[in-house]
C-alpha positions as CSV (number, residue, x, y, z in Angstrom):
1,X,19.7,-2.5,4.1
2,X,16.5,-3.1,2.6
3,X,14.6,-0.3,1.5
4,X,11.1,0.3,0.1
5,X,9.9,3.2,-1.7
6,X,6.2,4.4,-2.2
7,X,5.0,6.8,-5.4
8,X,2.1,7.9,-7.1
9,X,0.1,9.8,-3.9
10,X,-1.6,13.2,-3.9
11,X,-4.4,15.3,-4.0
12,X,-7.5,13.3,-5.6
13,X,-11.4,14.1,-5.6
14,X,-13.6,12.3,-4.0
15,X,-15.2,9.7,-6.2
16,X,-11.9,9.9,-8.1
17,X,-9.2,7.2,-8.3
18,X,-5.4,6.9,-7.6
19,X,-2.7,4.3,-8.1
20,X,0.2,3.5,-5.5
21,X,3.3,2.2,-6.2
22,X,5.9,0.6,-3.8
23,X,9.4,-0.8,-5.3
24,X,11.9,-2.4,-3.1
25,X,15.8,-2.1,-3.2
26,X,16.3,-5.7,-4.2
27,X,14.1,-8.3,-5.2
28,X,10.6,-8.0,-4.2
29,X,10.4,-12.0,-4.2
30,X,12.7,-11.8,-1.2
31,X,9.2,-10.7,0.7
32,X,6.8,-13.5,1.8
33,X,3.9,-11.1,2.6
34,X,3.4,-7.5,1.3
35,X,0.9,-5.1,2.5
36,X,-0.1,-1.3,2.8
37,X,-1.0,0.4,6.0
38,X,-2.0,4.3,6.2
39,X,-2.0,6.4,8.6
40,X,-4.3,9.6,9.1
41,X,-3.4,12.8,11.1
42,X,-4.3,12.3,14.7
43,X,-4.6,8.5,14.3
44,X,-3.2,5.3,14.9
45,X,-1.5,3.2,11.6
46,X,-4.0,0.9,10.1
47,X,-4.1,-2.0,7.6
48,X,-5.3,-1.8,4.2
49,X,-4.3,-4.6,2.6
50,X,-2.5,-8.0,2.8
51,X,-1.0,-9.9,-0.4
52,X,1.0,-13.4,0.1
53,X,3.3,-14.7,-2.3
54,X,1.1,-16.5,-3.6
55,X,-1.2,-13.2,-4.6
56,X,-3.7,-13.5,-2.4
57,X,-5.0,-10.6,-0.9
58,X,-7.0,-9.5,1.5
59,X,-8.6,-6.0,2.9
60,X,-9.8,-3.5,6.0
61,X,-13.2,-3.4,5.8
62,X,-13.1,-0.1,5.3
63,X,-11.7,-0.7,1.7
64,X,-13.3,-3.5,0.4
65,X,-14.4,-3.4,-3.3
66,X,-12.6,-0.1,-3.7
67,X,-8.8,-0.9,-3.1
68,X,-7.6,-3.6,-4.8
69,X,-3.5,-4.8,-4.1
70,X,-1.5,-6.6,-6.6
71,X,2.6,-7.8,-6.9
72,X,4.6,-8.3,-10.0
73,X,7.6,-10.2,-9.1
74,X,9.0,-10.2,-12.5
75,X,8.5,-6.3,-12.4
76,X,9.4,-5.9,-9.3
77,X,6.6,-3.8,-8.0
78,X,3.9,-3.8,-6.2
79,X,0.7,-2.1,-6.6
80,X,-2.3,-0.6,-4.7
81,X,-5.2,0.5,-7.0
82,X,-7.9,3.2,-4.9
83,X,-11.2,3.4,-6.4
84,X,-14.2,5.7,-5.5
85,X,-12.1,7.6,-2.8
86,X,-13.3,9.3,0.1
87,X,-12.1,11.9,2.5
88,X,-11.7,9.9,5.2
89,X,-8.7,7.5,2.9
90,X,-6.9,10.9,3.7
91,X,-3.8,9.6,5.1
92,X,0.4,8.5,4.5
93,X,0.3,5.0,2.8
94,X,2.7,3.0,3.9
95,X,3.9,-0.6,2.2
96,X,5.3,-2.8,4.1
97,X,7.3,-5.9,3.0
98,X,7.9,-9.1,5.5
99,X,10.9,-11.5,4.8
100,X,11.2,-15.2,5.0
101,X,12.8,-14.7,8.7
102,X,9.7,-12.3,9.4
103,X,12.1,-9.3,9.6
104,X,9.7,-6.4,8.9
105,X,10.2,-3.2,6.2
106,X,8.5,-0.6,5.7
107,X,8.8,2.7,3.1
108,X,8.6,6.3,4.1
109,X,5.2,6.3,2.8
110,X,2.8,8.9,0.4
111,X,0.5,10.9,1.2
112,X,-2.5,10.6,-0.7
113,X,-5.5,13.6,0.1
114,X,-9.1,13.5,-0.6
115,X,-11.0,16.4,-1.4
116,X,-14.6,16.8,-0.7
């Protein structure tokens, strides 16, 4: 059973910044696609960010030019960088990992809280 596990949430000013962290049970090469999704109190899971093998990435409108997604294979992690937060990034961050046979995975998520 594959299992992904998120770190580095909590409670951050706005303006501030925050780094999240998302490290599989096994190889994180065994993912095709990564990603982050969040999803705020009272709403519907969103995307943040998409990253192919290849380390291309890509982002919600909502967080361009202040979230910026990254994987390490050989350190077997993966990375979401939040820049110049605001209160409405208030939410659970979620990765989520998709395998060669498009099985999905996802972590239990952080929660990561902006303050005004």
């Amino acid at each position: 059973q594959v299992q992904l596990v998120e770190s580095g949430g909590g409670l951050v000013q706005a303006g501030g910044s925050l780094r999240l962290s998302c490290v599989p049970s096994g190889s994180l090469s065994t993912f095709v696609n990564l990603g982050w999704y969040r999803q705020a109190p009272g709403k519907e899971r969103e995307f943040v960010a998409f990253i192919s093998s290849s380390g291309t990435a890509n982002y919600a409108e909502a967080v361009v030019g202040r979230f910026f997604a990254s994987r390490d294979n050989s350190k077997n992690i993966l990375l979401l960088q939040l820049n110049d937060v605001k209160v409405e990034d208030t939410a659970v961050y979620c990765c989520n990992g998709v395998s060669d046979t498009v099985t999905w995975y996802w972590g239990q998520g952080t929660q990561v809280t902006v303050s005004s």
